[in-house]
C-alpha positions as CSV (number, residue, x, y, z in Angstrom):
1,X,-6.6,33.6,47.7
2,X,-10.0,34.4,48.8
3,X,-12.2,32.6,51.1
4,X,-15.9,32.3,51.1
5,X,-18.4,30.4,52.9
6,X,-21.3,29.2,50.1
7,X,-23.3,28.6,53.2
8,X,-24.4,32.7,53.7
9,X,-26.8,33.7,51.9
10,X,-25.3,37.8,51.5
11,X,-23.6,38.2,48.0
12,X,-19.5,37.7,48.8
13,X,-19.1,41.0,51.1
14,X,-15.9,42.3,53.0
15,X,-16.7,40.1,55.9
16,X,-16.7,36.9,54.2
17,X,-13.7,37.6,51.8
18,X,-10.3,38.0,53.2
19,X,-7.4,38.3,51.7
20,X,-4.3,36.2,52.0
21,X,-1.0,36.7,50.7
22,X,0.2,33.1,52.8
23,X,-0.9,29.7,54.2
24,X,-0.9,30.1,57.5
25,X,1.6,27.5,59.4
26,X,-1.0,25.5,60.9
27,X,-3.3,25.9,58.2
28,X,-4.9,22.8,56.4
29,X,-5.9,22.9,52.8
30,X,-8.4,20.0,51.9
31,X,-9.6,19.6,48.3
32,X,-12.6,18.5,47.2
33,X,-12.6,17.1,43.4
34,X,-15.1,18.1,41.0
35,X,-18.2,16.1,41.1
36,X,-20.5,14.8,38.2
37,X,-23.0,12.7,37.5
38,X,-26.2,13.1,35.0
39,X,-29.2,11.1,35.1
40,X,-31.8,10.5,33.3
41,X,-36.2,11.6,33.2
42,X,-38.5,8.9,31.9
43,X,-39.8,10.6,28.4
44,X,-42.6,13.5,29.5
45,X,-41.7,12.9,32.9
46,X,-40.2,15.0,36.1
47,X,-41.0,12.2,38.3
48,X,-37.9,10.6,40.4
49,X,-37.2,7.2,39.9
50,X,-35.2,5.0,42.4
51,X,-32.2,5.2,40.8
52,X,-32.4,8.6,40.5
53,X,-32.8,8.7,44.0
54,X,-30.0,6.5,44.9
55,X,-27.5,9.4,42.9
56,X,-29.3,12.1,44.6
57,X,-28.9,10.8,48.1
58,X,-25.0,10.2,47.5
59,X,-24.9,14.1,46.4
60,X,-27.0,14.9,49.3
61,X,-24.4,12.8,51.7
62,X,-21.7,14.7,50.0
63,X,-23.3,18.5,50.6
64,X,-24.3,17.7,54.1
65,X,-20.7,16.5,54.8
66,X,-18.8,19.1,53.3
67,X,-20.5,22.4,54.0
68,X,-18.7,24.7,52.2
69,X,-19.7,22.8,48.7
70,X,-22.2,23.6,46.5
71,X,-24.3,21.9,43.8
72,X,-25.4,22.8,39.7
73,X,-28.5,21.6,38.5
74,X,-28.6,22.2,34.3
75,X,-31.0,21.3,31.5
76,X,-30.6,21.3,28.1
77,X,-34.2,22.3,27.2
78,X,-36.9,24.6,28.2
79,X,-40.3,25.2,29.3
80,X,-42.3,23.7,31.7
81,X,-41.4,20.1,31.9
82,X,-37.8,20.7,32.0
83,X,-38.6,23.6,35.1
84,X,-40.7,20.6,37.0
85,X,-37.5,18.3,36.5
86,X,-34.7,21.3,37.9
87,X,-37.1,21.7,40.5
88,X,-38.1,18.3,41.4
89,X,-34.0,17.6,42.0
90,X,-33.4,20.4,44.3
91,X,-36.1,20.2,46.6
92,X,-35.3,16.8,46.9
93,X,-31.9,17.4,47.7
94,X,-32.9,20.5,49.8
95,X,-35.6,18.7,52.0
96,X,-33.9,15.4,52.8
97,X,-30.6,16.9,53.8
98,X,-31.8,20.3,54.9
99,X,-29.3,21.7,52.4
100,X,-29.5,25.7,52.1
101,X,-31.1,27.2,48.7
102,X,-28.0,28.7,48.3
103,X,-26.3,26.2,47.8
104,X,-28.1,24.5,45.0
105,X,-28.3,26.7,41.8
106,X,-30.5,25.9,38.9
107,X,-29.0,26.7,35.3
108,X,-30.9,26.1,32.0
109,X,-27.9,26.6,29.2
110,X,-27.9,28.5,26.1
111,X,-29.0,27.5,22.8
112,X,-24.9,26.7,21.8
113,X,-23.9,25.1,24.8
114,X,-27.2,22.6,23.8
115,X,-25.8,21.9,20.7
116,X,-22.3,21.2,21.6
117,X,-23.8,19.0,24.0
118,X,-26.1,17.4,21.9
119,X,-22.7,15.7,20.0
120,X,-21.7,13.7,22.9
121,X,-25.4,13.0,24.6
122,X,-27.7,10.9,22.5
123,X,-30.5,11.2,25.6
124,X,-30.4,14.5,26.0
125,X,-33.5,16.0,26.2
126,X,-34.2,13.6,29.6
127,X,-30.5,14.4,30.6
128,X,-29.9,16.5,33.7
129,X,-26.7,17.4,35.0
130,X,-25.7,17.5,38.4
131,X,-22.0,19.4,39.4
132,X,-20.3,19.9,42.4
133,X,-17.6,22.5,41.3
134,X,-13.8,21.3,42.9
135,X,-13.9,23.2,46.2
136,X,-10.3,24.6,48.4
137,X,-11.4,24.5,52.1
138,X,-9.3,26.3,54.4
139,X,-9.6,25.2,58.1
140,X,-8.1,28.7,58.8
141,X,-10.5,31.7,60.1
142,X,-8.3,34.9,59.6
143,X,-10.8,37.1,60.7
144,X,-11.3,34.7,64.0
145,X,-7.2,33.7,64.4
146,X,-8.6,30.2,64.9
147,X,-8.3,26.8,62.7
């Protein structure tokens, strides 16, 4: 078991990954699912609508809440419309939480991964997809001895 915090901004280093073999007694495991949602741009658009809003701000609870979380923006197209969208989505999340860069990573996918995807989206073009991968928090420090 490894533990890192999302919140550094250093590549995973010896200080921030230790090593395990056991739960410590006291230790407390608390998972946090998976979270997804998608929404959808207005056609030639990167503006935020309200309800866009409303989905960010319930992701941006969620990141200010749990620290140790972290958020994926993708796209399933390219150029410069769907860079204003990414963009447009993380700084909102980034400015009215004060959420870390770090923790919200921008992804456009492959040409594949857009056609699988394709299948099962019909709006896809406007779709962007917002993930918060399922996250183990350990309320042990080993490095520290403390909970």
């Amino acid at each position: 078991m490894a533990i890192h915090s999302f919140s550094q901004t250093n590549p995973i280093s010896r200080p921030l990954v230790t090593e395990l073999n056991y739960y410590p007694e006291q230790g407390m495991l608390v998972t946090f699912p998976t979270h997804y949602d998608v929404i959808y741009f207005e056609n030639n658009s990167s503006q935020l609508t309200i309800n866009m809003k409303t989905i960010l701000n319930n992701i941006g609870y969620l990141l200010d809440t749990y620290k140790e979380t972290y958020l994926v923006i993708t796209l399933h197209t390219s150029g410069d419309l769907a860079y204003d969208r990414l963009y447009s989505v993380a700084d909102y999340i980034a400015m009215q939480f004060k959420i870390e860069q770090e923790r919200i990573q921008i992804m456009l996918t492959s040409q594949e991964e857009t056609k699988h995807y394709k299948q099962y989206e019909k709006n896809w073009k406007n779709s962007t997809e917002l993930i918060m991968p399922k996250t183990i928090i350990v309320t042990y420090d080993p490095e520290l001895g403390m909970y």
